[in-house]
N, CA, C and O atoms as a GROMACS GRO file, in nm:
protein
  416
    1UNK      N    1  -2.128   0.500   0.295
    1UNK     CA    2  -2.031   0.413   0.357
    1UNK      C    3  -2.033   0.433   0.508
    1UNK      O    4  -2.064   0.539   0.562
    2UNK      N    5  -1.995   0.315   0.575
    2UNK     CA    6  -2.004   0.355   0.697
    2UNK      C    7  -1.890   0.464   0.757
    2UNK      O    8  -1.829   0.548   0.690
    3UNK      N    9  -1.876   0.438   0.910
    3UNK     CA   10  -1.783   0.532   0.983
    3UNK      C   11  -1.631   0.427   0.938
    3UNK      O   12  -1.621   0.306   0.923
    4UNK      N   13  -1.533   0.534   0.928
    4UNK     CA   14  -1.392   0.489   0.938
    4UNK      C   15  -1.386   0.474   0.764
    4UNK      O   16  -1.267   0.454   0.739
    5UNK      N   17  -1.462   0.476   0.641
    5UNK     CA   18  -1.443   0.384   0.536
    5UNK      C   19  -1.345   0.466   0.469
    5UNK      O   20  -1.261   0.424   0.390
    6UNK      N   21  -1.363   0.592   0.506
    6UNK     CA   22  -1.361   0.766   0.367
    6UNK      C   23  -1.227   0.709   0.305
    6UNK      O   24  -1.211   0.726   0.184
    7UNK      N   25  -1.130   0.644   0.378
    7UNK     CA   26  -0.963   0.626   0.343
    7UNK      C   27  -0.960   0.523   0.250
    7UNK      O   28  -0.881   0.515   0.156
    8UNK      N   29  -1.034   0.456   0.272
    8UNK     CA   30  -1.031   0.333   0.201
    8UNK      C   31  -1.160   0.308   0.100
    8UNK      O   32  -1.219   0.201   0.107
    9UNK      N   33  -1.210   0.432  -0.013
    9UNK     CA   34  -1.284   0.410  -0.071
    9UNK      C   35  -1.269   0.296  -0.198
    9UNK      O   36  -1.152   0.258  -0.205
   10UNK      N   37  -1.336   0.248  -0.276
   10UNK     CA   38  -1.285   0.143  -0.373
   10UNK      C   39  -1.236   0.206  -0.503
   10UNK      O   40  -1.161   0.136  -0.572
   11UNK      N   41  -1.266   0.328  -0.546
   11UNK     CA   42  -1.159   0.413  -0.580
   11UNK      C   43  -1.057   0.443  -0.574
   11UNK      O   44  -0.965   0.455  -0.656
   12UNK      N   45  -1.073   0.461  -0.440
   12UNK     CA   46  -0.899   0.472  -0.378
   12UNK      C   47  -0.797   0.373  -0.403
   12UNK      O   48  -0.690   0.386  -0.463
   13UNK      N   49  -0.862   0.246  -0.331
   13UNK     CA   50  -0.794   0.115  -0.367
   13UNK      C   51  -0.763   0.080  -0.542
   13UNK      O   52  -0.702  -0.021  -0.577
   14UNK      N   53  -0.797   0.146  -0.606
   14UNK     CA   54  -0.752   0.099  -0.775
   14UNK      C   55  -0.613   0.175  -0.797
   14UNK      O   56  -0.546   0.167  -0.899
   15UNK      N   57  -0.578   0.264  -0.662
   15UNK     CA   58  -0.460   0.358  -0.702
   15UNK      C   59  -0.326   0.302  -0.615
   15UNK      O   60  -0.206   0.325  -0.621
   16UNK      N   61  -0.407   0.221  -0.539
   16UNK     CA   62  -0.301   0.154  -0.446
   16UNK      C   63  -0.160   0.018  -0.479
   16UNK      O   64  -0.184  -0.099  -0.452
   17UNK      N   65  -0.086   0.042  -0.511
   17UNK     CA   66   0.005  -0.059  -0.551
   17UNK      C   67  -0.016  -0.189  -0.431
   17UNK      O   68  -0.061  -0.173  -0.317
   18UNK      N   69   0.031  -0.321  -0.494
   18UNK     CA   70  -0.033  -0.451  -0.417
   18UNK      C   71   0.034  -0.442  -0.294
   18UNK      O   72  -0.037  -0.472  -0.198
   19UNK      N   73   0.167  -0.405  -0.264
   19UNK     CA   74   0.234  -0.400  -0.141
   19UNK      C   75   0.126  -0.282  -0.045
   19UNK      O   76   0.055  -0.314   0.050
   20UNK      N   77   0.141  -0.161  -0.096
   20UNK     CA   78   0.044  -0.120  -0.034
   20UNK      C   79  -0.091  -0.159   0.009
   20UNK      O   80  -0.124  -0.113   0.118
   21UNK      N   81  -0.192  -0.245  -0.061
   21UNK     CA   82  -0.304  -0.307  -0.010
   21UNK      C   83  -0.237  -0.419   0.092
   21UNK      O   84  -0.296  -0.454   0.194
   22UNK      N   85  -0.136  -0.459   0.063
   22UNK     CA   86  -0.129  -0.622   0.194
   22UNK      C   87  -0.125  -0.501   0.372
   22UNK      O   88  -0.177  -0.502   0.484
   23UNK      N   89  -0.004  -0.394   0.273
   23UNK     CA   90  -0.001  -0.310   0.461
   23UNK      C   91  -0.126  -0.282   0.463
   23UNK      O   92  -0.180  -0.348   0.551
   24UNK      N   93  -0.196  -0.218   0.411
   24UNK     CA   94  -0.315  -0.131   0.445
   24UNK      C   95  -0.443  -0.298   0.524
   24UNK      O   96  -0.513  -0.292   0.626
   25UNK      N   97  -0.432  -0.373   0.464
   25UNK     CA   98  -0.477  -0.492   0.514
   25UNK      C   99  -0.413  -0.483   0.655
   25UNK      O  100  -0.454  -0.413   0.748
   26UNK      N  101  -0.308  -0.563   0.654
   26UNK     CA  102  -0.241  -0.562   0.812
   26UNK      C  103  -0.251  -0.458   0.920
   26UNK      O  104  -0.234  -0.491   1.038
   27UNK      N  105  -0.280  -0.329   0.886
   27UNK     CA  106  -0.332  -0.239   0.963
   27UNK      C  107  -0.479  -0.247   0.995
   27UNK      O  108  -0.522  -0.235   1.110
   28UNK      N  109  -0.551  -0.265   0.894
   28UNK     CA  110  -0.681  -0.344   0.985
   28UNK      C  111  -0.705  -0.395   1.015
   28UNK      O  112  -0.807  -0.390   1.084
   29UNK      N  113  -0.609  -0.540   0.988
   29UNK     CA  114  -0.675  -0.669   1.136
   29UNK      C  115  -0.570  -0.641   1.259
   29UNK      O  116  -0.555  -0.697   1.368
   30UNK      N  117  -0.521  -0.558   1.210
   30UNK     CA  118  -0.469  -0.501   1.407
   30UNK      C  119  -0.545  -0.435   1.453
   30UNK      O  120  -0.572  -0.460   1.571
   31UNK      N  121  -0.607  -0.337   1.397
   31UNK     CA  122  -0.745  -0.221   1.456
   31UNK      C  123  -0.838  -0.341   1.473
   31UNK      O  124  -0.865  -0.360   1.591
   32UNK      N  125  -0.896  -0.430   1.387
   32UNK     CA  126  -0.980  -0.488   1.444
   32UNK      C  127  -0.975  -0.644   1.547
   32UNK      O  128  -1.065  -0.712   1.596
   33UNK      N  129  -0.803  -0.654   1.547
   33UNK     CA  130  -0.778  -0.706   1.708
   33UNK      C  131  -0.821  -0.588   1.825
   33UNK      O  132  -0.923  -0.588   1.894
   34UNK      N  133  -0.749  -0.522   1.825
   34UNK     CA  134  -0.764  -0.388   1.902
   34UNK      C  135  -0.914  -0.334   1.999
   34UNK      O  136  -0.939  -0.292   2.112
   35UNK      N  137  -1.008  -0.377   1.832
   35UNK     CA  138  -1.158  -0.315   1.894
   35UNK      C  139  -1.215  -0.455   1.983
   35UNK      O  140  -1.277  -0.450   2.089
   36UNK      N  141  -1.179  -0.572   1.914
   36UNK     CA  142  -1.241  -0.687   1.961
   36UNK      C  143  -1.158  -0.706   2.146
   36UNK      O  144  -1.224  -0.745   2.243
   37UNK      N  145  -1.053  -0.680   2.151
   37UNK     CA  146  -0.978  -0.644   2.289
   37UNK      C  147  -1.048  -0.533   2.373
   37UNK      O  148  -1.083  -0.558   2.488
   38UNK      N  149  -1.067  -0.425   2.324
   38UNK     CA  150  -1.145  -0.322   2.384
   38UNK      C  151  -1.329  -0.361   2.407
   38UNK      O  152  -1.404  -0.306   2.488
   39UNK      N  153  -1.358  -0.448   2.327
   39UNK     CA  154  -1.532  -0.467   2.372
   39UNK      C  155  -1.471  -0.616   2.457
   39UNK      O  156  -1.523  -0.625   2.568
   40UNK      N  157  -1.396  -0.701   2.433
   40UNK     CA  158  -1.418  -0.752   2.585
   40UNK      C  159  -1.413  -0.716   2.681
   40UNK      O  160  -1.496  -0.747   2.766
   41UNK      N  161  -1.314  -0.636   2.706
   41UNK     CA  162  -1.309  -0.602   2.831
   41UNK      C  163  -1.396  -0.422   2.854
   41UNK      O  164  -1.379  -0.321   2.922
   42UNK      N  165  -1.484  -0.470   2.754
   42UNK     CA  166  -1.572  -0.336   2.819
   42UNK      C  167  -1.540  -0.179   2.792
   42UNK      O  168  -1.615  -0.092   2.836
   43UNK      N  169  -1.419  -0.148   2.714
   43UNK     CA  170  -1.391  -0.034   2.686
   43UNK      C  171  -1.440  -0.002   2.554
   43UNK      O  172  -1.416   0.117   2.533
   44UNK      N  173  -1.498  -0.056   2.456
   44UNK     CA  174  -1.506   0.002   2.352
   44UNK      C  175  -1.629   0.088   2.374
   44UNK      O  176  -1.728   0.068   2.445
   45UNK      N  177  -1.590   0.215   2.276
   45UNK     CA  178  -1.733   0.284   2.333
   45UNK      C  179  -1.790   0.319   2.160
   45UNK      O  180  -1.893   0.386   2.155
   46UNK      N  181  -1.736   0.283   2.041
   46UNK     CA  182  -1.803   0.290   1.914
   46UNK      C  183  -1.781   0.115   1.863
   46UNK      O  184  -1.684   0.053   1.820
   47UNK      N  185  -1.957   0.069   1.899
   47UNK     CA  186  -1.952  -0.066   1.807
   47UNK      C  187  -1.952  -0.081   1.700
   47UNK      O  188  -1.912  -0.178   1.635
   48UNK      N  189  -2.017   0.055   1.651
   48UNK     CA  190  -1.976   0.094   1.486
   48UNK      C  191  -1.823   0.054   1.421
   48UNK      O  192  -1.807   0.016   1.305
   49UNK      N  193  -1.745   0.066   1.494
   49UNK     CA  194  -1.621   0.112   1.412
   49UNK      C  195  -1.607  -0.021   1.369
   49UNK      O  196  -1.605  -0.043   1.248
   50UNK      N  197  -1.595  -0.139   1.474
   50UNK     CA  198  -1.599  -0.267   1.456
   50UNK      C  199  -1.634  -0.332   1.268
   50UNK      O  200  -1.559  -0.382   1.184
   51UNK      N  201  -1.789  -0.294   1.269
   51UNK     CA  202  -1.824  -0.322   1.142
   51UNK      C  203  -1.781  -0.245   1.024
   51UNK      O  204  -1.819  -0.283   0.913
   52UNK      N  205  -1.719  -0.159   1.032
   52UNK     CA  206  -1.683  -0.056   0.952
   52UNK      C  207  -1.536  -0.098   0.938
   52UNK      O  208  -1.481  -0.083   0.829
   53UNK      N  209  -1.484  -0.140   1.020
   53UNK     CA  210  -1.343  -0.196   0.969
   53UNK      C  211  -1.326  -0.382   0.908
   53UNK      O  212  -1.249  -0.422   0.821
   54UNK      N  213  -1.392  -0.436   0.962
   54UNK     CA  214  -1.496  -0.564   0.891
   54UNK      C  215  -1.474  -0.564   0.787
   54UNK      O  216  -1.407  -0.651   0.732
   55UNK      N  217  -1.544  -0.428   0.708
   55UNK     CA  218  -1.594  -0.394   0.603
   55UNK      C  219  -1.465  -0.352   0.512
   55UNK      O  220  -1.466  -0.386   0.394
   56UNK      N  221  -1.362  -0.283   0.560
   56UNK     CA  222  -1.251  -0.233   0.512
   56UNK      C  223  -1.151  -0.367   0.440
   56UNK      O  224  -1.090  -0.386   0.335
   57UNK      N  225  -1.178  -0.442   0.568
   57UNK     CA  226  -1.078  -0.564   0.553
   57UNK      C  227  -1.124  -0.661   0.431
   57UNK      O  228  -1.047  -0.713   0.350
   58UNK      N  229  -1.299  -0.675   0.437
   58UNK     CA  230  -1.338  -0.751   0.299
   58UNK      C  231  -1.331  -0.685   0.169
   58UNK      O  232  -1.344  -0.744   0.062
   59UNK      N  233  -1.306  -0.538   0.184
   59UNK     CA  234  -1.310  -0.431   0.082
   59UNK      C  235  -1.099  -0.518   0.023
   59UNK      O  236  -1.041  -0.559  -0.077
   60UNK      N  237  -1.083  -0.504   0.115
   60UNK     CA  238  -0.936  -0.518   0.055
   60UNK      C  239  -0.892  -0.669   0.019
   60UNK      O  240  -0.798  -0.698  -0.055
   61UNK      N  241  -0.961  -0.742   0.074
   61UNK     CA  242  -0.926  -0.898   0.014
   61UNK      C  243  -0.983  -0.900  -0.124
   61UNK      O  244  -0.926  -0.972  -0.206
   62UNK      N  245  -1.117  -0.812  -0.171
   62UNK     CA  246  -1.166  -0.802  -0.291
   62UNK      C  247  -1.049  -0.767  -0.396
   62UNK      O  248  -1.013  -0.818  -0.503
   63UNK      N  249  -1.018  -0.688  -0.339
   63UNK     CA  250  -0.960  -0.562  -0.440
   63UNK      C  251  -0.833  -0.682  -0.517
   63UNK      O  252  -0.822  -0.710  -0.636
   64UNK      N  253  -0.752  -0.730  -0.403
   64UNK     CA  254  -0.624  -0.788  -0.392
   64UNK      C  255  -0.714  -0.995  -0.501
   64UNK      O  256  -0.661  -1.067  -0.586
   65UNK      N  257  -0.823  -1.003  -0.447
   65UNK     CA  258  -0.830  -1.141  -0.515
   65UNK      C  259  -0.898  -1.102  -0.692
   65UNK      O  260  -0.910  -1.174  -0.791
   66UNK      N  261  -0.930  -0.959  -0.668
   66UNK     CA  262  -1.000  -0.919  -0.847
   66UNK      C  263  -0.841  -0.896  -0.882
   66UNK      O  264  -0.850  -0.914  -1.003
   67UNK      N  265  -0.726  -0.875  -0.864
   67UNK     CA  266  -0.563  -0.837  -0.899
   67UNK      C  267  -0.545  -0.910  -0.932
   67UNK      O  268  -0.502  -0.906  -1.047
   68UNK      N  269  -0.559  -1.042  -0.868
   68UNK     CA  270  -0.506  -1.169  -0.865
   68UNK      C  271  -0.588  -1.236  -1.046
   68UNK      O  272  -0.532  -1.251  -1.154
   69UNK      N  273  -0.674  -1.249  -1.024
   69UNK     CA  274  -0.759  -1.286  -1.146
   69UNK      C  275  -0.750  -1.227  -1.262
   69UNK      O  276  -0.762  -1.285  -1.370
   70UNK      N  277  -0.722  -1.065  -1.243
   70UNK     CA  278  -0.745  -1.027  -1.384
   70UNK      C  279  -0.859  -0.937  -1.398
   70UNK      O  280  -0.889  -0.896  -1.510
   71UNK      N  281  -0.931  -0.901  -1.286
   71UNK     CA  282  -1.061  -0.840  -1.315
   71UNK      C  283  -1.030  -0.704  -1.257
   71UNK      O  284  -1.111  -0.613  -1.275
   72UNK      N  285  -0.948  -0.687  -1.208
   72UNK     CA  286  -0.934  -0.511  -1.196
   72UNK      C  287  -0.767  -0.518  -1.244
   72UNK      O  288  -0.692  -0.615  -1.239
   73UNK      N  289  -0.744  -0.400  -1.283
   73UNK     CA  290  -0.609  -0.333  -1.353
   73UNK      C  291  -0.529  -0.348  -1.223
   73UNK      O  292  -0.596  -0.334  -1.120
   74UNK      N  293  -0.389  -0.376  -1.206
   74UNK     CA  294  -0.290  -0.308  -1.142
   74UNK      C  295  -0.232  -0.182  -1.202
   74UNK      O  296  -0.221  -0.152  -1.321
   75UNK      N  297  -0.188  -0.091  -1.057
   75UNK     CA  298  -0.148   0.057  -1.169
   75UNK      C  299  -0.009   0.056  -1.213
   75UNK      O  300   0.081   0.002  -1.149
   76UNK      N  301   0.002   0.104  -1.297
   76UNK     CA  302   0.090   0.129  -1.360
   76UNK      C  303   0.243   0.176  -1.217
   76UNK      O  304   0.237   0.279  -1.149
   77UNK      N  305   0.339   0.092  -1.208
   77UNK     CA  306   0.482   0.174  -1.150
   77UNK      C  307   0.504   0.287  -1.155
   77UNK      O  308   0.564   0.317  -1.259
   78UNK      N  309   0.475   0.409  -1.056
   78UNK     CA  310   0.529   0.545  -1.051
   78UNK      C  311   0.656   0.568  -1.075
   78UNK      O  312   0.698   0.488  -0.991
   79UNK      N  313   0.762   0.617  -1.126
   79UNK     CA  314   0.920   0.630  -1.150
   79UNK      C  315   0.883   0.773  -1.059
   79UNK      O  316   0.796   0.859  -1.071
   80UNK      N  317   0.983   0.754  -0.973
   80UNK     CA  318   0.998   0.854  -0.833
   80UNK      C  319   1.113   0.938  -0.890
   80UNK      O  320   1.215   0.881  -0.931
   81UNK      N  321   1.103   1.049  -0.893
   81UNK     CA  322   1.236   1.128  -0.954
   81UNK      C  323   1.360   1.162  -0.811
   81UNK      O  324   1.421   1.269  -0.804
   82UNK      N  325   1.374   1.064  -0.723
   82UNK     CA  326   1.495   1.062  -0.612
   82UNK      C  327   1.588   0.967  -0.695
   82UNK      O  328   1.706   0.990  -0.722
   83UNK      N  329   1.527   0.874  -0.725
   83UNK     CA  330   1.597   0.752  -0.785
   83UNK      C  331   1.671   0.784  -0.910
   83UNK      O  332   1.757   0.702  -0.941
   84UNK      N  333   1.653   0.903  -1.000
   84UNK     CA  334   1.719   0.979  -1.096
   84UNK      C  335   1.855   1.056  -1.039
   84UNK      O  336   1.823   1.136  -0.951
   85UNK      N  337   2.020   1.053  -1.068
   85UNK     CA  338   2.130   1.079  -0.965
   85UNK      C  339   2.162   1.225  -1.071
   85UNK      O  340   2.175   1.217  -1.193
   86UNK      N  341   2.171   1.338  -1.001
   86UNK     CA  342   2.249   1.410  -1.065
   86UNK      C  343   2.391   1.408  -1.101
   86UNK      O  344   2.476   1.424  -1.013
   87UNK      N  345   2.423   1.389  -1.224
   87UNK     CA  346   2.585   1.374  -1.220
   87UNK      C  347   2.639   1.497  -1.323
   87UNK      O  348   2.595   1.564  -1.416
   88UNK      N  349   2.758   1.482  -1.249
   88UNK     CA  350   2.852   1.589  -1.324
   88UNK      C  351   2.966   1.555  -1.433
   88UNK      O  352   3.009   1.441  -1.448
   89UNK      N  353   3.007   1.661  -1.504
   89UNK     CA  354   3.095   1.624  -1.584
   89UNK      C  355   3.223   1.489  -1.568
   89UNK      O  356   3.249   1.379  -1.616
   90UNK      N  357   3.268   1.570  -1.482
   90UNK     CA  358   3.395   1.476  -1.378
   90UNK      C  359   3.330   1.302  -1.347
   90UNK      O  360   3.394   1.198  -1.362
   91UNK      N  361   3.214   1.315  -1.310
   91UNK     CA  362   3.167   1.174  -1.235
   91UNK      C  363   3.141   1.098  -1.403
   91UNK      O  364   3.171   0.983  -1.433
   92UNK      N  365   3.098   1.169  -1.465
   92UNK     CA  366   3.067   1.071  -1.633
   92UNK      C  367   3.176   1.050  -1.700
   92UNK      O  368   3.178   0.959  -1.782
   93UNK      N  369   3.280   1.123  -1.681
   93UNK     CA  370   3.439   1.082  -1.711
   93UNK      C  371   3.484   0.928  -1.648
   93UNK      O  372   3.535   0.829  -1.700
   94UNK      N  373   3.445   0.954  -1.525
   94UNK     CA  374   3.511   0.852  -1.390
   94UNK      C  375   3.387   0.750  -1.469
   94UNK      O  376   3.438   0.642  -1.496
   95UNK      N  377   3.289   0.754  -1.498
   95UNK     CA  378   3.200   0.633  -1.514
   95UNK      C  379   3.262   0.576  -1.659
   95UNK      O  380   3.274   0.454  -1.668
   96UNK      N  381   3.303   0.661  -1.777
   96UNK     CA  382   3.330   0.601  -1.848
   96UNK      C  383   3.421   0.529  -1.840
   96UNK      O  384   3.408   0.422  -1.900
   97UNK      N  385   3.565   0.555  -1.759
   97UNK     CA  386   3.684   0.540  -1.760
   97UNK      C  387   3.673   0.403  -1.685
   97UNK      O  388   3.737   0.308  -1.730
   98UNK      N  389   3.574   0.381  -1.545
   98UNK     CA  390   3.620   0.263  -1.520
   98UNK      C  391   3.529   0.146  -1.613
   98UNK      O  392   3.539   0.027  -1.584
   99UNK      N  393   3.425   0.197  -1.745
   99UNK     CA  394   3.393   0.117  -1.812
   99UNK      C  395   3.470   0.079  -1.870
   99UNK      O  396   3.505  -0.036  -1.843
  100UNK      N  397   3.535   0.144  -1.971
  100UNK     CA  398   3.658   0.131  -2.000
  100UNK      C  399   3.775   0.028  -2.002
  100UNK      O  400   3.834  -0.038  -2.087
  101UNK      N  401   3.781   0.046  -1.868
  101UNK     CA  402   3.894  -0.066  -1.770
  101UNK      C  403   3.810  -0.206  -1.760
  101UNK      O  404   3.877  -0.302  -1.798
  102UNK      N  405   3.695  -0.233  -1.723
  102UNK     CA  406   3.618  -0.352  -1.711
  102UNK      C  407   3.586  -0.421  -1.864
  102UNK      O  408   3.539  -0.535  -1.862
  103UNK      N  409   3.612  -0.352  -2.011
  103UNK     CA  410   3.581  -0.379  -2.130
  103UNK      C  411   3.679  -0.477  -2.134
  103UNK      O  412   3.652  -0.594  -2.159
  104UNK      N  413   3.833  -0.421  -2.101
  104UNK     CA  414   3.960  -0.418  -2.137
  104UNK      C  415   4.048  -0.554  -2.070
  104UNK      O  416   4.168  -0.568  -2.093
   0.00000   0.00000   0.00000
Protein backbone atom coordinates (compact mmCIF):
# COMPACT_ATOMS: atom_id res chain seq x y z
CA UNK A 1 0.00 0.00 0.00
CA UNK A 2 1.14 3.23 -0.52
CA UNK A 3 2.36 6.09 2.04
CA UNK A 4 -0.46 7.41 4.49
CA UNK A 5 -2.80 4.02 3.73
CA UNK A 6 -1.67 1.77 7.17
CA UNK A 7 -5.05 3.58 8.97
CA UNK A 8 -7.21 2.92 6.53
CA UNK A 9 -6.56 -0.68 5.55
CA UNK A 10 -9.73 -2.53 3.89
CA UNK A 11 -9.77 -4.60 6.88
CA UNK A 12 -9.94 -1.96 8.93
CA UNK A 13 -12.79 -0.41 7.11
CA UNK A 14 -15.15 -3.73 7.64
CA UNK A 15 -14.86 -2.67 11.45
CA UNK A 16 -15.85 0.79 10.89
CA UNK A 17 -19.55 1.73 11.59
CA UNK A 18 -21.16 3.87 8.42
CA UNK A 19 -21.07 7.20 10.40
CA UNK A 20 -17.64 6.55 10.98
CA UNK A 21 -16.64 5.88 7.21
CA UNK A 22 -18.70 9.28 6.00
CA UNK A 23 -16.15 11.20 8.89
CA UNK A 24 -13.22 9.28 7.99
CA UNK A 25 -14.23 10.27 4.23
CA UNK A 26 -14.62 14.02 5.12
CA UNK A 27 -11.28 14.02 6.65
CA UNK A 28 -9.77 13.10 3.46
CA UNK A 29 -11.14 15.38 1.06
CA UNK A 30 -9.96 18.08 3.46
CA UNK A 31 -6.29 16.57 3.48
CA UNK A 32 -6.67 16.29 -0.04
CA UNK A 33 -7.97 20.03 -0.42
CA UNK A 34 -5.06 20.86 1.77
CA UNK A 35 -2.30 18.97 -0.44
CA UNK A 36 -3.85 20.29 -3.72
CA UNK A 37 -3.54 24.08 -1.88
CA UNK A 38 -0.02 23.30 -0.81
CA UNK A 39 1.29 22.05 -4.54
CA UNK A 40 -0.16 25.19 -5.96
CA UNK A 41 1.35 27.32 -4.34
CA UNK A 42 4.55 25.39 -4.27
CA UNK A 43 4.75 24.09 -0.74
CA UNK A 44 4.04 20.62 -1.00
CA UNK A 45 7.08 18.72 -0.55
CA UNK A 46 5.50 14.79 -0.63
CA UNK A 47 3.57 14.29 -4.11
CA UNK A 48 3.17 10.95 -2.86
CA UNK A 49 0.82 11.69 -0.20
CA UNK A 50 -1.52 13.26 -2.79
CA UNK A 51 -2.08 9.78 -4.48
CA UNK A 52 -2.14 7.94 -1.43
CA UNK A 53 -4.97 9.86 -0.08
CA UNK A 54 -6.80 9.64 -3.70
CA UNK A 55 -6.54 6.24 -2.92
CA UNK A 56 -8.00 6.37 0.69
CA UNK A 57 -10.93 8.39 -0.50
CA UNK A 58 -11.83 5.68 -3.42
CA UNK A 59 -11.02 2.98 -0.76
CA UNK A 60 -13.92 4.51 1.24
CA UNK A 61 -16.61 5.30 -1.35
CA UNK A 62 -16.07 1.41 -2.08
CA UNK A 63 -16.48 0.24 1.19
CA UNK A 64 -19.69 2.67 1.88
CA UNK A 65 -21.33 1.80 -1.97
CA UNK A 66 -20.52 -2.42 -1.28
CA UNK A 67 -22.85 -1.33 2.39
CA UNK A 68 -25.14 0.15 0.40
CA UNK A 69 -25.76 -2.97 -1.96
CA UNK A 70 -25.36 -5.73 0.19
CA UNK A 71 -21.95 -6.94 -0.74
CA UNK A 72 -20.02 -6.36 2.39
CA UNK A 73 -21.57 -6.92 6.06
CA UNK A 74 -22.28 -3.87 8.28
CA UNK A 75 -20.93 -4.59 11.88
CA UNK A 76 -22.81 -5.49 14.22
CA UNK A 77 -23.82 -2.22 17.09
CA UNK A 78 -21.24 -2.24 19.98
CA UNK A 79 -23.51 -1.77 23.39
CA UNK A 80 -20.99 0.65 25.25
CA UNK A 81 -21.24 -0.24 28.97
CA UNK A 82 -21.52 3.98 30.00
CA UNK A 83 -24.96 3.79 28.65
CA UNK A 84 -25.75 0.92 31.39
CA UNK A 85 -26.91 3.43 34.85
CA UNK A 86 -26.00 2.08 38.13
CA UNK A 87 -28.98 2.19 40.34
CA UNK A 88 -29.70 1.75 43.82
CA UNK A 89 -32.19 0.38 45.99
CA UNK A 90 -33.90 3.81 46.84
CA UNK A 91 -33.78 5.00 42.98
CA UNK A 92 -35.80 1.44 41.89
CA UNK A 93 -38.32 2.24 44.62
CA UNK A 94 -38.64 5.98 43.21
CA UNK A 95 -38.80 4.29 39.60
CA UNK A 96 -41.41 2.00 40.56
CA UNK A 97 -43.47 4.38 42.51
CA UNK A 98 -43.69 7.00 39.88
CA UNK A 99 -44.70 3.97 37.51
CA UNK A 100 -47.11 3.37 39.62
CA UNK A 101 -48.64 6.90 39.66
CA UNK A 102 -48.54 7.12 35.65
CA UNK A 103 -50.54 3.41 35.56
CA UNK A 104 -53.07 5.00 37.93
Amino acid sequence: MAVGTKTLAPSELDTFEDQRLVEELRKAKEELFNLRFQSATGQLESHGRIRAVKRDIARLYTVIRERELGIRATPAPVETTKAKKKTTKKADAADEAAAKEEAE
